[in-house]
TORRO-138463 format. One record per residue (C-alpha): x, y, z; residue number from 0; residue in three letters. Coordinates in steps of 0.25 Angstrom, whole numbers. Example, Ala and Ser with C-alpha at 12.3 -4.5 7.8 and 13.67 -1.06 7.14 Angstrom:
+-------+-------+-------+------+------+
|    c1 |    c2 |    c3 | resi | resn |
+-------+-------+-------+------+------+
|    49 |   -18 |    31 |    0 |  ala |
|    55 |    -4 |    29 |    1 |  ser |
+-------+-------+-------+------+------+
This chain:
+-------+-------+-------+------+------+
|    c1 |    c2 |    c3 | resi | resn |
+-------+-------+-------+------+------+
|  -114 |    14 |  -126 |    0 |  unk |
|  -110 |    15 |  -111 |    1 |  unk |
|  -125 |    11 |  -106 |    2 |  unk |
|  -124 |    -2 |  -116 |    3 |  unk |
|  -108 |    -6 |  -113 |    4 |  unk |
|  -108 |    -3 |   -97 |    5 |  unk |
|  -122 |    -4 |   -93 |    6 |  unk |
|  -123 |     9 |   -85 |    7 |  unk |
|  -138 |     8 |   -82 |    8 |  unk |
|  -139 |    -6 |   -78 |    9 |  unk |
|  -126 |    -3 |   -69 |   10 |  unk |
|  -131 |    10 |   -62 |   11 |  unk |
|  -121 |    19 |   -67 |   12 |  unk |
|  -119 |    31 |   -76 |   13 |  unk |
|  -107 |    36 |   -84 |   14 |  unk |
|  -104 |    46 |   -74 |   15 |  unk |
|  -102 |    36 |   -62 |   16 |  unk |
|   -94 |    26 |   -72 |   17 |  unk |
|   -85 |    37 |   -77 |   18 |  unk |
|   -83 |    42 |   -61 |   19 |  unk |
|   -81 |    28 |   -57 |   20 |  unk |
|   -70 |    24 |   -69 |   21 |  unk |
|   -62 |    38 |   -64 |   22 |  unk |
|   -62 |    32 |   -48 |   23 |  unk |
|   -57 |    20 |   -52 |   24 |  unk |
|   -45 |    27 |   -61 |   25 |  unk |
|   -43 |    34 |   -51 |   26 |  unk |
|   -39 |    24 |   -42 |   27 |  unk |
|   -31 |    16 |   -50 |   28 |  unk |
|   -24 |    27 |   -59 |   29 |  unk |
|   -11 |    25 |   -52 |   30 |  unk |
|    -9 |    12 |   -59 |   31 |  unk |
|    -5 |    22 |   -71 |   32 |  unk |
|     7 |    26 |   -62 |   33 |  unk |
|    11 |    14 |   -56 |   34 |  unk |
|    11 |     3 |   -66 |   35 |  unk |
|    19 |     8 |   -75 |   36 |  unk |
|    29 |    12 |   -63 |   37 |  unk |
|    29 |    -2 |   -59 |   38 |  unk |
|    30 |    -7 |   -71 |   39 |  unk |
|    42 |     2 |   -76 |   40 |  unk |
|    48 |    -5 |   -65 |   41 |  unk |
|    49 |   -17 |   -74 |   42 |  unk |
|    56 |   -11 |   -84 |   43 |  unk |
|    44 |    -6 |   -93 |   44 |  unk |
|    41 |     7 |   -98 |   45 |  unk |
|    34 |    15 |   -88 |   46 |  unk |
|    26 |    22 |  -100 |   47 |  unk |
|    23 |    11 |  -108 |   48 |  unk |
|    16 |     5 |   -94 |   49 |  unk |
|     9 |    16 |   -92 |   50 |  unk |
|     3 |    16 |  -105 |   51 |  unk |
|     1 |     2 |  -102 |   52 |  unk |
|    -5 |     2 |   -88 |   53 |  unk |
|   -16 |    13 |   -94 |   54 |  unk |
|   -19 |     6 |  -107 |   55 |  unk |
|   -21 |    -8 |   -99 |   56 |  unk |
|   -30 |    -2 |   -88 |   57 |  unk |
|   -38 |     5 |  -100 |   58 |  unk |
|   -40 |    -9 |  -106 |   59 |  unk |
|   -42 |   -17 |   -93 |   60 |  unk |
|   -54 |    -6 |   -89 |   61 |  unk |
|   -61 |    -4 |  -101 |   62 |  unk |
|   -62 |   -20 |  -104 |   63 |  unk |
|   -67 |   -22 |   -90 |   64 |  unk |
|   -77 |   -11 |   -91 |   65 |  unk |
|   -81 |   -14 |  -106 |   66 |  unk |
|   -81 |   -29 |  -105 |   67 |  unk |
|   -84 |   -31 |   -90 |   68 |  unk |
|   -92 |   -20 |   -88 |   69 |  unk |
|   -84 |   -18 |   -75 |   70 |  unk |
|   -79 |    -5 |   -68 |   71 |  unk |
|   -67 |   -12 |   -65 |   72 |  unk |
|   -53 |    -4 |   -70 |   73 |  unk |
|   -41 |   -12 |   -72 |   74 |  unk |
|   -26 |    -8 |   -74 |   75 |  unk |
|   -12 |   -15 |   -72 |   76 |  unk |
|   -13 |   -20 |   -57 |   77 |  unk |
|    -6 |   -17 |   -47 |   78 |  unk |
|     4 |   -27 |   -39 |   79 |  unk |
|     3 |   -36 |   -54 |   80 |  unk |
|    11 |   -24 |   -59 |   81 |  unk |
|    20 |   -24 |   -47 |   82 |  unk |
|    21 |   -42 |   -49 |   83 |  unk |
|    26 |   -38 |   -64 |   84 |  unk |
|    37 |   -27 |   -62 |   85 |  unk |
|    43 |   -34 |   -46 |   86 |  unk |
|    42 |   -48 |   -50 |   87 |  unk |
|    40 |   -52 |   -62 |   88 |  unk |
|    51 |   -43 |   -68 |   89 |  unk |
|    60 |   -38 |   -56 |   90 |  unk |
|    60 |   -51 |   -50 |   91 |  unk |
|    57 |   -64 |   -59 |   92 |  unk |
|    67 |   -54 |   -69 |   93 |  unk |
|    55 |   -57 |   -80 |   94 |  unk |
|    54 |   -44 |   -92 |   95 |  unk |
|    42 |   -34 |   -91 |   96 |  unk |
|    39 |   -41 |  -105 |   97 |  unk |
|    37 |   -54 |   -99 |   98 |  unk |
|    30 |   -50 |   -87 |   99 |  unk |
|    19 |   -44 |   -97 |  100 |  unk |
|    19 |   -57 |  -104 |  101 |  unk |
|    15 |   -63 |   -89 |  102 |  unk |
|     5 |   -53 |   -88 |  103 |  unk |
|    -1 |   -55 |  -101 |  104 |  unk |
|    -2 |   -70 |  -100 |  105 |  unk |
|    -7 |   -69 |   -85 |  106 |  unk |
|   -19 |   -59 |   -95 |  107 |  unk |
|   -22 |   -71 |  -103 |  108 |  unk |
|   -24 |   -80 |   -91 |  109 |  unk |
|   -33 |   -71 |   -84 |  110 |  unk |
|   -41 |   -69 |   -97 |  111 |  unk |
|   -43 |   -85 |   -97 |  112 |  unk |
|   -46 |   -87 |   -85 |  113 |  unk |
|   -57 |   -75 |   -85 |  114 |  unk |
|   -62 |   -82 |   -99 |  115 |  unk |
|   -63 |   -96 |   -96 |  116 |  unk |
|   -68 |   -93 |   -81 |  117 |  unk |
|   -60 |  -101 |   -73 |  118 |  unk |
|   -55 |   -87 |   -63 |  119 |  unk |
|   -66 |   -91 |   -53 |  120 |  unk |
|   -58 |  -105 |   -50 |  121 |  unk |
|   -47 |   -99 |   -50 |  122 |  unk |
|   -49 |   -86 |   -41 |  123 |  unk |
|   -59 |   -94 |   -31 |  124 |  unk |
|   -48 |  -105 |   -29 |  125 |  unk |
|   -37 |   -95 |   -25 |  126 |  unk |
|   -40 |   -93 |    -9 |  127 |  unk |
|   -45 |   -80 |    -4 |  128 |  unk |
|   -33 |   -77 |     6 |  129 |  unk |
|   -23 |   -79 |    -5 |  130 |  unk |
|   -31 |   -70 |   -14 |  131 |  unk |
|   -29 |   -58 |    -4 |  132 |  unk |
|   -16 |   -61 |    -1 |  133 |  unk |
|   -11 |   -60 |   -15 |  134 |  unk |
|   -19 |   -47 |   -16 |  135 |  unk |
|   -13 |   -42 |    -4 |  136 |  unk |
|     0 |   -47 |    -6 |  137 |  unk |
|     1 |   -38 |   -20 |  138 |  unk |
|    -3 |   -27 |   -12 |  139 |  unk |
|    11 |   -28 |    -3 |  140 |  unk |
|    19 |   -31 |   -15 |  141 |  unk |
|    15 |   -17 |   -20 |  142 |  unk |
|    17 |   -10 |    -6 |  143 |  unk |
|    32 |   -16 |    -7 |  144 |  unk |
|    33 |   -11 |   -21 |  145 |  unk |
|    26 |     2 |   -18 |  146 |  unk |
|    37 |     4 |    -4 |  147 |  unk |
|    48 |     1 |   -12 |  148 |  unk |
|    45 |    10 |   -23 |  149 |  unk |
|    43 |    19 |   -12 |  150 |  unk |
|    56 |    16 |    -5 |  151 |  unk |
|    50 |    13 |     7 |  152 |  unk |
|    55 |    -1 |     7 |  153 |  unk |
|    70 |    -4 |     2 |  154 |  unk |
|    77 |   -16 |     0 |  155 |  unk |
|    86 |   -20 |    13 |  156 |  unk |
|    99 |   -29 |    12 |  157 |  unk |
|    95 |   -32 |    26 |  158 |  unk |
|    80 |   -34 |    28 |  159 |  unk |
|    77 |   -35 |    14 |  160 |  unk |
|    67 |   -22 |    14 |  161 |  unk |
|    68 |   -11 |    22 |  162 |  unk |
|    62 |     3 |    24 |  163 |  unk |
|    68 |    15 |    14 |  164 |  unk |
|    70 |    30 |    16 |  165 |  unk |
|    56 |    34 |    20 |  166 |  unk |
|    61 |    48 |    18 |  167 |  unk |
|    63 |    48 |     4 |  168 |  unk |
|    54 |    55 |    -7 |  169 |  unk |
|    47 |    41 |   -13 |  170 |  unk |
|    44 |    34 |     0 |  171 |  unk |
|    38 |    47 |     4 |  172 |  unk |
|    30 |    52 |    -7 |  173 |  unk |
|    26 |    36 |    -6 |  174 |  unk |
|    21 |    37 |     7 |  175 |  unk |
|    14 |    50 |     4 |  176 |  unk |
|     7 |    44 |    -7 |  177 |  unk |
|     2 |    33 |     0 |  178 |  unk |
|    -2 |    41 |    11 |  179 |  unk |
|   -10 |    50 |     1 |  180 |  unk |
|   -16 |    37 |    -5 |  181 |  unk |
|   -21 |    33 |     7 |  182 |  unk |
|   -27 |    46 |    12 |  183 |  unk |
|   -35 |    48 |     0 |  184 |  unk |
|   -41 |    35 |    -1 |  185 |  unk |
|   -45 |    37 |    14 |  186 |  unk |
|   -51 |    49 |     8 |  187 |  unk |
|   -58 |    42 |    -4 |  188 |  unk |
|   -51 |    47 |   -14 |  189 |  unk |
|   -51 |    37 |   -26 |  190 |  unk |
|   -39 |    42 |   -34 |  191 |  unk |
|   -30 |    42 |   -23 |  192 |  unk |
|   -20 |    35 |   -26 |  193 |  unk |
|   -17 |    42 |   -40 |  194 |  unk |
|   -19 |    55 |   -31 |  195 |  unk |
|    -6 |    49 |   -21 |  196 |  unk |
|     2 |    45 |   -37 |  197 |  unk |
|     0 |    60 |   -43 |  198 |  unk |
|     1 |    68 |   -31 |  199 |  unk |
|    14 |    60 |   -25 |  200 |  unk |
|    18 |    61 |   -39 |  201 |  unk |
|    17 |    77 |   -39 |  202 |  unk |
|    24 |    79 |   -25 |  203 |  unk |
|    35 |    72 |   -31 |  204 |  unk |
|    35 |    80 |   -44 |  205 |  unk |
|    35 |    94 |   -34 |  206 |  unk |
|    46 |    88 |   -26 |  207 |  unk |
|    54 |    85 |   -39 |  208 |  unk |
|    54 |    70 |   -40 |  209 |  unk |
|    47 |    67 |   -50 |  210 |  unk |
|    48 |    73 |   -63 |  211 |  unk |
|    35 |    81 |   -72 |  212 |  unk |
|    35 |    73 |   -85 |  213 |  unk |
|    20 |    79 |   -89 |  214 |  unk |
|     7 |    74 |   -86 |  215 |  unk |
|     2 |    71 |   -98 |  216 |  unk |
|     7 |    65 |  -113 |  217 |  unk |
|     6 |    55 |  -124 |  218 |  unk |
|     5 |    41 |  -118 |  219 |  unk |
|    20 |    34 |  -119 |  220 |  unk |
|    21 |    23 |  -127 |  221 |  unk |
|    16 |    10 |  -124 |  222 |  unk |
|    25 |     2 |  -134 |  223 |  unk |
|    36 |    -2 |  -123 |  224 |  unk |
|    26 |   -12 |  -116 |  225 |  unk |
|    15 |   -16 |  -125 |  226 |  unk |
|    16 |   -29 |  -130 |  227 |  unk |
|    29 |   -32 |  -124 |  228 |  unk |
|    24 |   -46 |  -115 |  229 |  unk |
|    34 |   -56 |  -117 |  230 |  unk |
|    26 |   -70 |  -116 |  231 |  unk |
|    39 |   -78 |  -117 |  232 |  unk |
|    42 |   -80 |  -104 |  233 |  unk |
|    28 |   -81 |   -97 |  234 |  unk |
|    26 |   -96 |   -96 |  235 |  unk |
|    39 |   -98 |   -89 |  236 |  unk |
|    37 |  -104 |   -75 |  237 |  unk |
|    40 |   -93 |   -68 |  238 |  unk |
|    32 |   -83 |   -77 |  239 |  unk |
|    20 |   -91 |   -76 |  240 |  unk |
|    19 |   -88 |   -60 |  241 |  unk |
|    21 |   -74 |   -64 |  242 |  unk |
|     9 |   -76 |   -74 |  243 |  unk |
|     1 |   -82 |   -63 |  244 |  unk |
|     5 |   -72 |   -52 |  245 |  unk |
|    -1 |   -62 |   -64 |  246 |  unk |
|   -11 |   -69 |   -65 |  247 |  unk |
|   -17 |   -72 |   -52 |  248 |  unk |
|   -16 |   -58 |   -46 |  249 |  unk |
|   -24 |   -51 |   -58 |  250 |  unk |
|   -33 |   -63 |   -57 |  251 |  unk |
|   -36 |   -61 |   -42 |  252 |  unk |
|   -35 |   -47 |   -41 |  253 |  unk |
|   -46 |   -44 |   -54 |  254 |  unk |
|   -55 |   -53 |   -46 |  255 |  unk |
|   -52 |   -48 |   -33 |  256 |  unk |
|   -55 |   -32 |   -40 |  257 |  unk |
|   -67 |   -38 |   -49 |  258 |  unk |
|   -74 |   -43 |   -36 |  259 |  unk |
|   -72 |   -31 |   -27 |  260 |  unk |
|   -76 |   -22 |   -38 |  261 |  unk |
|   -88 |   -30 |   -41 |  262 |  unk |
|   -92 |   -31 |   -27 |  263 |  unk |
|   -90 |   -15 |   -26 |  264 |  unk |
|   -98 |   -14 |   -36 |  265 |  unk |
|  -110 |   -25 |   -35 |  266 |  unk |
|  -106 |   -31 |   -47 |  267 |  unk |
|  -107 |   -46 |   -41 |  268 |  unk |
|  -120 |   -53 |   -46 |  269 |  unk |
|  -128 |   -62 |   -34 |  270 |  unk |
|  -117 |   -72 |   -35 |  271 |  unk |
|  -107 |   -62 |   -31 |  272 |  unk |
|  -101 |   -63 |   -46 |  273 |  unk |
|   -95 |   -53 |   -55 |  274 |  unk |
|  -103 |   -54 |   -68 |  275 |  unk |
|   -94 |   -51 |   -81 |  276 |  unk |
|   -83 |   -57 |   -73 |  277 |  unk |
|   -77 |   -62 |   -85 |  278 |  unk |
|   -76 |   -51 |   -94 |  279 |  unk |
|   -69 |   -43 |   -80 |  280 |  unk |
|   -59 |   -53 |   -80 |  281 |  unk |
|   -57 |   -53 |   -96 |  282 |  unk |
|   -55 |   -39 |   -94 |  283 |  unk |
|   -44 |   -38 |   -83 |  284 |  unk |
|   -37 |   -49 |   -91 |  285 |  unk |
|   -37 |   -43 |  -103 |  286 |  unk |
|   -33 |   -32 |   -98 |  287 |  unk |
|   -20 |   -39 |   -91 |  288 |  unk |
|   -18 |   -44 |  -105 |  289 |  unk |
|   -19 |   -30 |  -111 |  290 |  unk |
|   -10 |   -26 |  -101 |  291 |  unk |
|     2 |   -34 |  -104 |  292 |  unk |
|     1 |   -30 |  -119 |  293 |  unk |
|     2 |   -16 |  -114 |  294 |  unk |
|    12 |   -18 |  -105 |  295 |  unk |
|     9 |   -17 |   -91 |  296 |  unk |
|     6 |   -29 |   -79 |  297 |  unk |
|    -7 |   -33 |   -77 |  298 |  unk |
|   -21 |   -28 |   -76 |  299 |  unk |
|   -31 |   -30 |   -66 |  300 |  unk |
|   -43 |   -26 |   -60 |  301 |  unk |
|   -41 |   -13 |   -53 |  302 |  unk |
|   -47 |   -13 |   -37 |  303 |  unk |
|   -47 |     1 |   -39 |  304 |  unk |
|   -61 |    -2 |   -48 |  305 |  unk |
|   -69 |    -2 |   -35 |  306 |  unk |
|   -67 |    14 |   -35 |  307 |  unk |
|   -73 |    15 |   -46 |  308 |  unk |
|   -86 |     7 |   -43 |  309 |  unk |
|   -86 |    13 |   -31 |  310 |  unk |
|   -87 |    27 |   -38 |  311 |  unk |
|  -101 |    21 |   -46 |  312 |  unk |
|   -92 |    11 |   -59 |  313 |  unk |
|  -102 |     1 |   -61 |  314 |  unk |
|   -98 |    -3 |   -75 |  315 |  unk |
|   -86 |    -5 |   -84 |  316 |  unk |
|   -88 |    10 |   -89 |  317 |  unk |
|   -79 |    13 |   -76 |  318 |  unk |
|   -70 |     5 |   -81 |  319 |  unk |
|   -69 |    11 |   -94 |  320 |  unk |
|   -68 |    24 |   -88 |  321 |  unk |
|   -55 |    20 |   -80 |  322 |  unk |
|   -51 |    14 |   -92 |  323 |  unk |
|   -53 |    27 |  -100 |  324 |  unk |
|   -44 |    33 |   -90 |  325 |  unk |
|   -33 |    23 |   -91 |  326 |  unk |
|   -32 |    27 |  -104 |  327 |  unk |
|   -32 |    42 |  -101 |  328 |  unk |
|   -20 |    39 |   -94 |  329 |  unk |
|   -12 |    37 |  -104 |  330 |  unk |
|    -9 |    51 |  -105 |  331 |  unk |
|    -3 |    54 |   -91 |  332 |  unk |
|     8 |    44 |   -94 |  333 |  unk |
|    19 |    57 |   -90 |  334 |  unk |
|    12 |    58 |   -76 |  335 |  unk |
|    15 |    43 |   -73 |  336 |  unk |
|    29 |    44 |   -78 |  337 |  unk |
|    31 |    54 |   -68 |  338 |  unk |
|    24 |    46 |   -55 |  339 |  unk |
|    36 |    41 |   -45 |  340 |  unk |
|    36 |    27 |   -40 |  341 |  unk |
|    33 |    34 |   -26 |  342 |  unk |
|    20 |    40 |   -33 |  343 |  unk |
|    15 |    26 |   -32 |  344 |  unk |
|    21 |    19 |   -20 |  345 |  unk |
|    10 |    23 |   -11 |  346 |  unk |
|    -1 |    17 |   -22 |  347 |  unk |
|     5 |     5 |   -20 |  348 |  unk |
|     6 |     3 |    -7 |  349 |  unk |
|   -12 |     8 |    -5 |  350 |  unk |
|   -12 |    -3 |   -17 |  351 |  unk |
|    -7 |   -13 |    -7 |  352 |  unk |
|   -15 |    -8 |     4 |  353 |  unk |
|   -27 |   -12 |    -6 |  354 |  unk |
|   -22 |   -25 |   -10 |  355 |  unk |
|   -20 |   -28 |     5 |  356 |  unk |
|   -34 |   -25 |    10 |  357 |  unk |
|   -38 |   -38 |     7 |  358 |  unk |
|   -31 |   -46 |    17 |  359 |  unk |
|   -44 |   -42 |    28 |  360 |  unk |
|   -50 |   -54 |    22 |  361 |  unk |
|   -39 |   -63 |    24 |  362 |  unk |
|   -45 |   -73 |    34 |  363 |  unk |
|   -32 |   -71 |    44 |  364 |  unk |
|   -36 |   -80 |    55 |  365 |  unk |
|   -35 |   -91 |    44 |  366 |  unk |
|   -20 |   -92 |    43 |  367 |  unk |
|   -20 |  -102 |    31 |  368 |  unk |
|   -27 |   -91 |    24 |  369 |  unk |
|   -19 |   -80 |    30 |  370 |  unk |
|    -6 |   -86 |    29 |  371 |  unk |
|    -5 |   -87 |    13 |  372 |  unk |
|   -10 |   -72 |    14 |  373 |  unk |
|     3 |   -67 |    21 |  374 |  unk |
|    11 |   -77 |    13 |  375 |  unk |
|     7 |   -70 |     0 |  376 |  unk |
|     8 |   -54 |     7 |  377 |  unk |
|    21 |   -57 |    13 |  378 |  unk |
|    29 |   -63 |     2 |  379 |  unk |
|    22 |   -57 |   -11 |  380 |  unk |
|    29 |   -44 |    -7 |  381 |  unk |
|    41 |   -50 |     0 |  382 |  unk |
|    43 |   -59 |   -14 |  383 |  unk |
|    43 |   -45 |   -22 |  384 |  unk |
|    32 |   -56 |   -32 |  385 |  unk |
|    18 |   -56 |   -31 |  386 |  unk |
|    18 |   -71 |   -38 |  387 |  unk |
|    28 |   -77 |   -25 |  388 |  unk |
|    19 |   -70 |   -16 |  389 |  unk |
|     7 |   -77 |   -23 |  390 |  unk |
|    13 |   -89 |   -27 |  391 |  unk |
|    17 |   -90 |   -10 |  392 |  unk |
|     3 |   -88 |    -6 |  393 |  unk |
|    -4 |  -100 |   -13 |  394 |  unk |
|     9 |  -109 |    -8 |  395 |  unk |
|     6 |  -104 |     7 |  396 |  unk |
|    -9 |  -105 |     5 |  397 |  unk |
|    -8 |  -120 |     1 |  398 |  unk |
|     3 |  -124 |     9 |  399 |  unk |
|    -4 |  -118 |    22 |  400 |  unk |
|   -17 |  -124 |    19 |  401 |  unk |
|   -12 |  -138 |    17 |  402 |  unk |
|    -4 |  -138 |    29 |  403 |  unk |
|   -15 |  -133 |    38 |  404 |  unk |
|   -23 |  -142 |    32 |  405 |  unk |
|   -34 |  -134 |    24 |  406 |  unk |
|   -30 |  -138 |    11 |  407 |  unk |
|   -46 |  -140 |     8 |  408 |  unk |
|   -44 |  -123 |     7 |  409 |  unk |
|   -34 |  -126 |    -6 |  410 |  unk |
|   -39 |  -124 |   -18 |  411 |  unk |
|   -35 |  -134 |   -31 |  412 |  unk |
|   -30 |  -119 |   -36 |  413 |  unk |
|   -23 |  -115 |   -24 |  414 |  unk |
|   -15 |  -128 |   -24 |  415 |  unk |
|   -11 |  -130 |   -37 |  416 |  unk |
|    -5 |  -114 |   -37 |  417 |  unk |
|     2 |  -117 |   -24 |  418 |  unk |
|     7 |  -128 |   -31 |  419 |  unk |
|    12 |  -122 |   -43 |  420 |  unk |
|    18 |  -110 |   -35 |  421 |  unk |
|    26 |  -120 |   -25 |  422 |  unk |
|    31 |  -127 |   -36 |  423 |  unk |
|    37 |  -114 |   -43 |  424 |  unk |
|    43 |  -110 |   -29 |  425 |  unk |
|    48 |  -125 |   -30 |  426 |  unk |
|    54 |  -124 |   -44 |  427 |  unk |
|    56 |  -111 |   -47 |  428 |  unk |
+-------+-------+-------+------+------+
C-alpha cells in the first residue's frame, strides 16, 4: 500500500529513511505546540482548546499534503500569522477571536480558488521580489518585538515610547538563555533544537519554583470552546477585508516561498524549474487553513522547517504523514504545554526572526528603489504593532517611489492597483 500511494521506489527511498526524515522535521517544528496556543490565549481563547487545535490542524495540513501532493512538506498554524491574529486584528482593530477565525477562513477559501482556477502564478510573479523579502523579513521583526516583550526585555516608555526592561529579572533571563542555547545547538547541528531550548528553560524554571508541575501526560482537553466558533458576519466589512487580504497574501507568499526551497532542496523541480503536483500542494495548505479556522486556531501554512526533513533522506509525502502522525500523538502532552512560560518561548521567537530575516542578502541594496520599499515595510510593520499597515506601506512606497524616479515601466498592473487600494484606505479610513 505504501510502495503504490508514495511511490518509494521510483523516489529512491525506503520506509526507514521516510520515517527518520518526518521525526527531523517534527522535531524542528514541535514548538509550535507550545507557542500557538500561548499566543493565541492571548486573544482571549482557551489555551487548551488551541492546543488541541494547533495539533489537529497540523495533522490534517501534513497528511493532505503528503497523501494528495505526495510532498514531504509538513504544515502547522504559521508563525507571525498567529502573532497578525492575537496583536492586531484583536488587540488593536478591537475585532473578537470569533471573527478573526472567520477572517481566516475566508482568506482559506480564497487560496483554495485561486490554487484551483490557477491564476497564483499572476498573482505571485506580479508582486516584485524586494517586496516579497521585505514582508518576510518584516514578520520576522514583528515576532522578535513580540518575543522582547514577552520577555521584558523591551517595555513601554512615556518618554521614548520603548525602552530597555529589568535585564536582571527571571524571564528576560531564562529568555536570553534560551536563545543562546538555540543558537549553540543549531551551530552544533542539532535538529530539535529549539524544542530542546522550550523543555529545558521550561524545567530550570520548574527547579527554580516558577513554574508549577501540572503532569506530563493526560486526556486531551476539550476542543469544543473553539471549534466552529468563526463568526463570518463581520468579514466583508472594509476594514475586515484588508485584514483578509493581509491573511491571505502572507500565507500565499510564504507557501510558495516554503514550496520552492523545499522543492529545490530536494530536486523536485522538472527541466523548467517547476514543481510538478503544484496544484494539489496548494489545495492542501489551503485546505488545511480552512480546516484550521473550523478547529479554532489562525492560519496554516507551509513549514520552512520541511527542508530538515528532506535533508534527513524525506523524498515523498510518507514524511509528511509521519509528522502528521506525530501531531496527533501530541494531543496527549497537553499538561506539558500548560506548564511552558512565556519566557520558554521568547528565545524561539526571536531565531524565528533571525530565519525570516535571512532573506534580505538578496535585496539588490545599491538599487535604492528596490531597497527603499524594503526598510519601508521592516521598519513600520513592527513599529505599527500590524503586519497589514506594514504591508499595505510597502506597495505604497514601491509605487510612489518608482513613479517619481521614473521607472514606473518596473510597475506591475498588480502592484498598482493594491497600491491603490491600500492608499485609498489610508485616505478614507
Amino acid at each position: 500500500m505504501l510502495e503504490k500511494v508514495f511511490k518509494l521506489t521510483e523516489h529512491q527511498t525506503t520506509l526507514k529513511q521516510e520515517v527518520v526524515a518526518g521525526l527531523t522535521t517534527f522535531l524542528t517544528m514541535a514548538y509550535i505546540i507550545f507557542v500557538n496556543p500561548m499566543m493565541l490565549a492571548d486573544a482571549g481563547m482557551d489555551h487548551g482548546a488551541v492546543f488541541v487545535a494547533t495539533c489537529l490542524a497540523a495533522a490534517v495540513g501534513c497528511l493532505v499534503m503528503g497523501i494528495v501532493a505526495n510532498y514531504p512538506i509538513a504544515l502547522a498554524p504559521g508563525m507571525g500569522l498567529n502573532a497578525f491574529f492575537t496583536y492586531t486584528v484583536v488587540g488593536e482593530m478591537g475585532y473578537s477571536w470569533e471573527t478573526a477565525l472567520g477572517a481566516v477562513f475566508l482568506s482559506g477559501i480564497c487560496f483554495l480558488i485561486l490554487s484551483l482556477v490557477k491564476i497564483r502564478e499572476w498573482i505571485v510573479n506580479s508582486i516584485p521580489m524586494s517586496l516579497r523579502l521585505g514582508i518576510a523579513a518584516g514578520i520576522g521583526l514583528f515576532l522578535a518585538l513580540i518575543g522582547l516583550k514577552s520577555a521584558g526585555i523591551v517595555v513601554a516608555s512615556p518618554a521614548t515610547l520603548v525602552t530597555m526592561g529589568d535585564v536582571t529579572a527571571l524571564p528576560a533571563v531564562m529568555s536570553v538563555l534560551g536563545f543562546f542555547i538555540i543558537i549553540a545547538l543549531v551551530h552544533r547541528g542539532y535538529q530539535s533544537a529549539v524544542i530542546i531550548s522550550i523543555l529545558g528553560i521550561t524545567a530550570l524554571g520548574l527547579l527554580l519554583g516558577d513554574v508549577q508541575y501540572s503532569g506530563m501526560i493526560s486526556t486531551p482537553p476539550s476542543i469544543a470552546p473553539t471549534f466552529m466558533k468563526m463568526d463570518l458576519s463581520n468579514v466583508l466589512e472594509i476594514s475586515m477585508l484588508s485584514v483578509v487580504f493581509a491573511f491571505l497574501f502572507v500565507d500565499l507568499f510564504d507557501t510558495s516561498g516554503t514550496l520552492v526551497a523545499v522543492a529545490q532542496r530536494g530536486g523536485f523541480l522538472d527541466d523548467r524549474g517547476r514543481l510538478p503536483r503544484l496544484g494539489r500542494a496548494l489545495t492542501a495548505d489551503s485546505s488545511a487553513t480552512i480546516a484550521g479556522a473550523m478547529l479554532g486556531t489562525s492560519t496554516t501554512t507551509s513549514y520552512i522547517e520541511s527542508t530538515a526533513g528532506v535533508s534527513a533522506g524525506g523524498r515523498t509525502g510518507l514524511t509528511a504523514v509521519v509528522v502528521g502522525i506525530m501531531f496527533l500523538l501530541s494531543l496527549f502532552i497537553s499538561p506539558l504545554a500548560g506548564m511552558v512560560p512565556a519566557y520558554a518561548t521568547a528565545g524561539t521567537l526571536f531565531y524565528v526572526a533571525i530565519l525570516m530575516m535571512s532573506g534580505l542578502v538578496h535585496v539588490d541594496w545599491e538599487d535604492l528603489t528596490e531597497a527603499a520599499p524594503v526598510v519601508v515595510v521592516c521598519i513600520l510593520m513592527p513599529l505599527t504593532f500590524s503586519i497589514a499597515t506594514g504591508i499595505a506601506m510597502g506597495f505604497v512606497a514601491y509605487a510612489g517611489i518608482k513613479l517619481f524616479s521614473g521607472r514606473y515601466k518596473d510597475l506591475s498592473l498588480g502592484v498598482l492597483v493594491l497600491a491603490a487600494l491600500f492608499l485609498a484606505k489610508f485616505i478614507y479610513g
